[in-house]
C-alpha positions in Angstrom: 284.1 70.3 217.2 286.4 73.2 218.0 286.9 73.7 221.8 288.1 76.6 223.7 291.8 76.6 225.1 291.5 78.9 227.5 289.2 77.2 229.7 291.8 74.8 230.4 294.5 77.0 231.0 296.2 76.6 227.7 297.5 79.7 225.3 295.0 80.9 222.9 296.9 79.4 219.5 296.6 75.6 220.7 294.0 74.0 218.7 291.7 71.7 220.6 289.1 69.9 218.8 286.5 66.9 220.5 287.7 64.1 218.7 284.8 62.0 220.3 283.1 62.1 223.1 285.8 60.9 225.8 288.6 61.7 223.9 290.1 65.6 222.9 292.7 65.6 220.7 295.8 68.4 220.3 296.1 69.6 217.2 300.0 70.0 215.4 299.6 71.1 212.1 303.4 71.6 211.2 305.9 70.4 208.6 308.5 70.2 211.1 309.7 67.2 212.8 307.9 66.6 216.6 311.5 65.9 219.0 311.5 65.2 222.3 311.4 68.7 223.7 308.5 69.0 221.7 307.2 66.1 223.5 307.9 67.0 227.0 305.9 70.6 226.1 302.8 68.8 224.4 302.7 66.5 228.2 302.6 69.6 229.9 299.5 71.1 227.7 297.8 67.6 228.1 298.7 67.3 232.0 296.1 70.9 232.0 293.6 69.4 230.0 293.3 66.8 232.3 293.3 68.4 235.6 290.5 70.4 234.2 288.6 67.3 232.6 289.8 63.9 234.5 289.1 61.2 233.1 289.5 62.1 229.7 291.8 60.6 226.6 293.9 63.3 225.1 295.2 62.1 221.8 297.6 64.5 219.2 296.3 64.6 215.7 299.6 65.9 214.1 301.0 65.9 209.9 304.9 66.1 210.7 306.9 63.1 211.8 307.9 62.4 215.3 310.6 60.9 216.1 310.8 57.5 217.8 312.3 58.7 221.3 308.8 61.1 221.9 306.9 58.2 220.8 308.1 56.3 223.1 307.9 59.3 225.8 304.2 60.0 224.7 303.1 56.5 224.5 304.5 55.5 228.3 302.0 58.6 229.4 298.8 56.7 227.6 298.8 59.6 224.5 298.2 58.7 221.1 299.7 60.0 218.2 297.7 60.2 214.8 297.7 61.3 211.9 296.0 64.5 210.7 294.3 65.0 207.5 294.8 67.5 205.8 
């Protein structure tokens, strides 16, 4: 299910979905690869979603590669990165 970005702060082109019931997932449906500045800008959009829903597991559902540094980054912060189908 698609949720609305605004009501967590977040610009109107990020693409939410409820991946399950305690978990929302990001949305990065790109060919391009994910780097660490990437990273430190996807933390920030997660860091709203969870001042507006505590408690909550934000995982990113993504098709392009990331490269080990931001998985690293990401995985310190408890996010999960997985794969999207296309």
């Amino acid at each position: 299910m698609k949720l609305d970005p605004n009501q967590f702060g977040l610009n109107a082109r990020t693409r939410l979905e409820q991946h399950d019931p305690s978990t929302i997932a990001l949305i990065m449906d790109r060919k391009s690869r994910i780097i660490m500045a990437d990273g430190r800008k996807i933390l920030e959009k997660i860091k709203k979603i969870r001042e507006v829903k505590s408690g909550i597991a934000v995982v990113v559902k993504t098709t392009a590669p990331v490269c080990s540094k931001t998985l690293q980054f990401l995985a310190e912060e408890r996010v999960d990165i997985l794969p999207l189908k296309s």
